[in-house]
GURO-215327 format. One record per atom (N, C-alpha, C): z, x, y. Coordinates in steps of 0.1 Angstrom, whole numbers, plus 5000, padded with zeros to 4 digits. Each point is the difference from the previous one (the first is absolute). Layout:
residues N
ZXY/...
END
This chain:
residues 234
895013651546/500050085012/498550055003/499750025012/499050055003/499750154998/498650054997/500350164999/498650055010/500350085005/498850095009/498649964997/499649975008/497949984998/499649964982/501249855001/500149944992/499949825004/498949894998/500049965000/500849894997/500349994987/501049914991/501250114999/501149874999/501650084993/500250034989/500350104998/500250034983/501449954999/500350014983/501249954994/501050125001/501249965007/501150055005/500650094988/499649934986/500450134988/499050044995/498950015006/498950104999/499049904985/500549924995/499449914993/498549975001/499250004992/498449955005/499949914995/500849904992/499749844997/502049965004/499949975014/501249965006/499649865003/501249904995/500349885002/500449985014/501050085006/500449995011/499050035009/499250125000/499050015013/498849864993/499649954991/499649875000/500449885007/501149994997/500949885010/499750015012/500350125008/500250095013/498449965006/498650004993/498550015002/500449805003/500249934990/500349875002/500149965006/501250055008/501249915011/499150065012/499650114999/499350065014/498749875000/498850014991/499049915001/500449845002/501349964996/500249865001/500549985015/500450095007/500850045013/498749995007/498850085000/499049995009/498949834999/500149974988/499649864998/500849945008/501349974999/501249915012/499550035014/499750104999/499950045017/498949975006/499049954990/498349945003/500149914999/500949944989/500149845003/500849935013/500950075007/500950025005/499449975020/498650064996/499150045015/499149905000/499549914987/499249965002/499749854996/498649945006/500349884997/499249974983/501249884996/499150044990/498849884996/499249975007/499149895002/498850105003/499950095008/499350105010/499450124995/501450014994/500250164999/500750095017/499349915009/500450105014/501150035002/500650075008/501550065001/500349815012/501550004995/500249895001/501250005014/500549915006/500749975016/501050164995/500449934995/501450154995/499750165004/498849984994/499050165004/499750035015/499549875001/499449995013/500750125012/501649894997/500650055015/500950164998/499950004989/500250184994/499050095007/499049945000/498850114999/499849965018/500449915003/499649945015/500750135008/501450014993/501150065005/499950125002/499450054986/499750164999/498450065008/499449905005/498950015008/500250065016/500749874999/500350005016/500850115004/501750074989/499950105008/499750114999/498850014991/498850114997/499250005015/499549905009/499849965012/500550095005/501349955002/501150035013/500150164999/499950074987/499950154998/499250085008/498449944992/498850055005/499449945010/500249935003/499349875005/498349955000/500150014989/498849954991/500149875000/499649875005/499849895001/500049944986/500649914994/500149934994/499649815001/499249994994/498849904999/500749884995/499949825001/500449954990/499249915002/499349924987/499449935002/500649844992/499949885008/500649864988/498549954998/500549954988/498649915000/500049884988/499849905008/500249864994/498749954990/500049904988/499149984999/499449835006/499149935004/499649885005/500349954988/500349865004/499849884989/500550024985/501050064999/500150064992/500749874994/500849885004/500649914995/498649914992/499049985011/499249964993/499250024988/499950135000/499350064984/501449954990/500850045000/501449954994/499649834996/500249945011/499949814998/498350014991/499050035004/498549994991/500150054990/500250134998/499850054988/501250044991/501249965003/501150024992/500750155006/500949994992/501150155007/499250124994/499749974983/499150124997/499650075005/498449935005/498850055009/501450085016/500849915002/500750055011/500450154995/500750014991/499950174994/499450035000/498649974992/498850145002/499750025013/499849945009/499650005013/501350135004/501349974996/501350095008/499350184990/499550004988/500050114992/498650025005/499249935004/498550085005/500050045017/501149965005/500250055012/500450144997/501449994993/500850144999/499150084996/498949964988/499150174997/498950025012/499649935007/499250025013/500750105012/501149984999/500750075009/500050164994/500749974987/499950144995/498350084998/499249964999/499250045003/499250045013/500549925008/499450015017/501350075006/500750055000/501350105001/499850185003/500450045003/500150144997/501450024993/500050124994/501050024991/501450035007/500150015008/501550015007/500149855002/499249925007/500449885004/500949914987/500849915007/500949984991/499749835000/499249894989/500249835004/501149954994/500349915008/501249974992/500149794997/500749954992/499949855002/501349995009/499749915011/501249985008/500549904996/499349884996/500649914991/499049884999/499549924995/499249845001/498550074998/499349975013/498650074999/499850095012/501650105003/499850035008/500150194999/499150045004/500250164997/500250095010/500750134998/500350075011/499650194994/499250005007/499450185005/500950095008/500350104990/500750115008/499150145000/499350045013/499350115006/500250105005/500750104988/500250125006/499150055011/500850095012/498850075009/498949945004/500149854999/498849945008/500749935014/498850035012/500449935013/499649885001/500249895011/499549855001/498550064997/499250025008/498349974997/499650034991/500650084988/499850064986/500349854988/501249945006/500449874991/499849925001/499450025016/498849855002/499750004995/498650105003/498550014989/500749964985/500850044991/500150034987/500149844997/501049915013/500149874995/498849935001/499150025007/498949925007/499050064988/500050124991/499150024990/500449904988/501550024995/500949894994/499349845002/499749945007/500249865005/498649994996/498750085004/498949994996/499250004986/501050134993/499450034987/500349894992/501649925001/501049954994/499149855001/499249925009/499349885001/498550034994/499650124992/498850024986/501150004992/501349984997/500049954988/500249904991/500149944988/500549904995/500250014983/500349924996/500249974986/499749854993/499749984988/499649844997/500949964992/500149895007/501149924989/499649884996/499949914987/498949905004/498750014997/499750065001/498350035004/500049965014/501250055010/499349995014/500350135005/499950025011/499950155007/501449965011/501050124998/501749955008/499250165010/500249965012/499950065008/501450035006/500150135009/501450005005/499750105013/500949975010/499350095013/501649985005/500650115013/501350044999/499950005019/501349985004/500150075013/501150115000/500550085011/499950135003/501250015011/501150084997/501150055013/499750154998/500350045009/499850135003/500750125013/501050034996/500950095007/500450154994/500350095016/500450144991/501150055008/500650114992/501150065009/499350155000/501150055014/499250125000/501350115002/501349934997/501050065001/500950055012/499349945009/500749985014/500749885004/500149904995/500749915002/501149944993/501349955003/501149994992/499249874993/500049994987/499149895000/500250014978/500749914994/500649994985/498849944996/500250024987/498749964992/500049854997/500949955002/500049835000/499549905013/500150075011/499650075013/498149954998/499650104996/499050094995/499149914996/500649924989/499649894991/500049885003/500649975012/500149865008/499150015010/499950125008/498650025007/498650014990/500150054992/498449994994/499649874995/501249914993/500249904994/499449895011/500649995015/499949895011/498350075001/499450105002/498850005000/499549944991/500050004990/500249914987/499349835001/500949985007/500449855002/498949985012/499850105011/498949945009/498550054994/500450064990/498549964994/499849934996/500749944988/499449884990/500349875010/500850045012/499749865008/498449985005/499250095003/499249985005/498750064988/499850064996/499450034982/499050115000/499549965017/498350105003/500950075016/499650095001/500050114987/501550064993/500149974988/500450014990/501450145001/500250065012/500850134998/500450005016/500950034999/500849995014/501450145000/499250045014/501850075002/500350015011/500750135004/500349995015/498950055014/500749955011/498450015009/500150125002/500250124998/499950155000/498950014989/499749954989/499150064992/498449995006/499849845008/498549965004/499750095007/501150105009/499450165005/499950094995/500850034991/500450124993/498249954992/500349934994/498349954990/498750075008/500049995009/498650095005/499950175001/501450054995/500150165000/499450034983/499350095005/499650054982/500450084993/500449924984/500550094989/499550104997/501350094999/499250114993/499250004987/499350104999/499650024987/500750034985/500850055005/501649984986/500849905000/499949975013/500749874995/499049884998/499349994999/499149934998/499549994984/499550134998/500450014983/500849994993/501449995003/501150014994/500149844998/500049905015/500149904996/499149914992/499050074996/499049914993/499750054984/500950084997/500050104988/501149884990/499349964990/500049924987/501850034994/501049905001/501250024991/499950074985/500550075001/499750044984/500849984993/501549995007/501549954988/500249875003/500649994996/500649825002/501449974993/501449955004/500449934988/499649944986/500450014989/499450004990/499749815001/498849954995/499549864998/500849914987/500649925001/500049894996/500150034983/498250005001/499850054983/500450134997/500450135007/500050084994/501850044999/500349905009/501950054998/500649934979/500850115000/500549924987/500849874998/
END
């Protein structure tokens, strides 16, 4: 049981070497392990489709509440079959695991990435509007083509295109909805590759009003949590 401005449960017969509240510490820690493996991918570490549309769900009608805009960003990687066919599936993994820590890094800590599935990833933006998720994707697309990794002794380069949609809680409009529109932006970008990020034609206006200064820092402020990585889950 729990007791007052008590952290941990003590043992129900007042025991200080209790078997039972041991078991009870167990089953709780092995319960929160299930529930991380449960959310996430385990190639990535990122919270995985399953999460996705939980957290899509619980965004949007956090929206419809406040109506704080809710951001989503897709984002595909190029050629990704090809690194796969040249350099083996391997290198295709590290390529999927040096994307996921990039994100977590270039993130702020509310933002949530997630694997949507293949090489394809999905951004969920609390409180950010279209011209805020532009910019974030169009920083995304830029930073993301300095990087690479060597496989080989050659240099695997990787560069990404960009959907980009938000709710703002005014519209009847479901998270699968949500995810089919950001997604079809999606798809008219990597049809055409330059420039690399696409959304709807309300943002190319909205994009010349200027960010505020909090939100401006907010979205360029470093992730500091993440799903746990790969190497560090047990």
């Amino acid at each position: 049981m729990l007791v007052p401005d008590r952290a941990l449960p003590i043992c129900p017969a007042g025991k200080q070497d209790c078997p039972i509240l041991a078991e009870y510490l167990r089953l709780q820690e092995e319960c929160r392990r299930l529930l991380s493996l449960s959310q996430t991918d385990p190639l990535t570490g990122l919270y995985n489709r399953g999460y996705l549309m939980e957290a899509l769900t619980r965004e949007m009608e956090r929206s419809r509440r406040t109506g704080l805009a809710t951001g989503l960003v897709m984002m595909d990687l190029n050629n990704f079959k090809q690194i796969n066919d040249t350099y083996g599936h391997q290198v295709g993994d590290a390529v999927l695991v040096r994307v996921a820590q990039f994100l977590r890094d270039n993130l702020r800590q509310l933002d949530m990435p997630c694997r949507y599935g293949g090489d394809e990833f999905a951004i969920i933006l609390p409180g950010t509007r279209l011209p805020s998720a532009v910019r974030l994707a169009e920083r995304l697309a830029e930073s993301l083509s300095a990087l690479s990794l060597e496989a080989g002794g050659q240099r695997v380069t990787f560069t990404a295109c960009f959907g980009v949609d938000t709710y703002d809680g005014r519209e009847p409009v479901s998270p699968q909805e949500l995810l089919k529109r950001a997604d079809d932006f999606l798809l008219q970008a990597k049809a055409r590759k330059h420039p690399p990020v696409c959304s709807g034609p309300a943002a190319a206006a909205l994009l010349g009003l200027e960010v505020g200064a909090e939100e401006r820092s907010a979205l360029l402020q470093p992730r500091k949590s993440q799903p746990p990585s790969r190497e560090s889950r047990p």
